[in-house]
C-alpha positions in Angstrom: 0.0 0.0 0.0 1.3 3.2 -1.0 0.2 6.2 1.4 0.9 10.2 1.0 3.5 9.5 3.3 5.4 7.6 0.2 5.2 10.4 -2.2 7.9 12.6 -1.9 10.0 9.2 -2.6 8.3 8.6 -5.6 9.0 12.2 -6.7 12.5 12.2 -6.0 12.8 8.5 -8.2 10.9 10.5 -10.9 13.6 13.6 -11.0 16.1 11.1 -10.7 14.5 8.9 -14.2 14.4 12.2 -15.9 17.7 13.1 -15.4 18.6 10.0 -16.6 16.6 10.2 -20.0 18.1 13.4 -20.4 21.6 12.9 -20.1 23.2 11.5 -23.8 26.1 10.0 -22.1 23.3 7.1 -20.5 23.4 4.1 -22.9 20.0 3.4 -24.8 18.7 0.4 -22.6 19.3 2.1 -19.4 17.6 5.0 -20.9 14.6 2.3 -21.7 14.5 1.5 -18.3 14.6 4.8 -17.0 11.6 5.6 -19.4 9.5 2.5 -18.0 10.5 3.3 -14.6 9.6 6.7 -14.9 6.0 5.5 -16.3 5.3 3.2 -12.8 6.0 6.4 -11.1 3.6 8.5 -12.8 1.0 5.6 -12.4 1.3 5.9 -8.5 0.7 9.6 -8.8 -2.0 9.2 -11.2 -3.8 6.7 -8.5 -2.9 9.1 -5.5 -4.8 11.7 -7.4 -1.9 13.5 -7.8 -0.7 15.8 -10.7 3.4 15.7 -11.0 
């Protein structure tokens, strides 16, 4: 279960995915994962009602 308590985390792992996607020095399948990790975050936000 994922509470309000837990979303600052999730927001910090979502600045953290995006600086990944945008750095060109990160090799394509880490950028893939960063991408897909990056879409589970914005999935708990999206449940939590929450707009990031």
């Amino acid at each position: 279960m994922i509470g309000p308590e837990h979303l600052p985390i999730y927001d910090s792992h979502q600045r953290t995915q995006l600086q990944l996607i945008n750095n060109p020095a990160i090799p394509a399948c880490r950028r893939d994962l960063a991408e897909r990790e990056l879409d589970i975050t914005r999935n708990v936000f999206k449940m939590a009602g929450e707009s990031q």
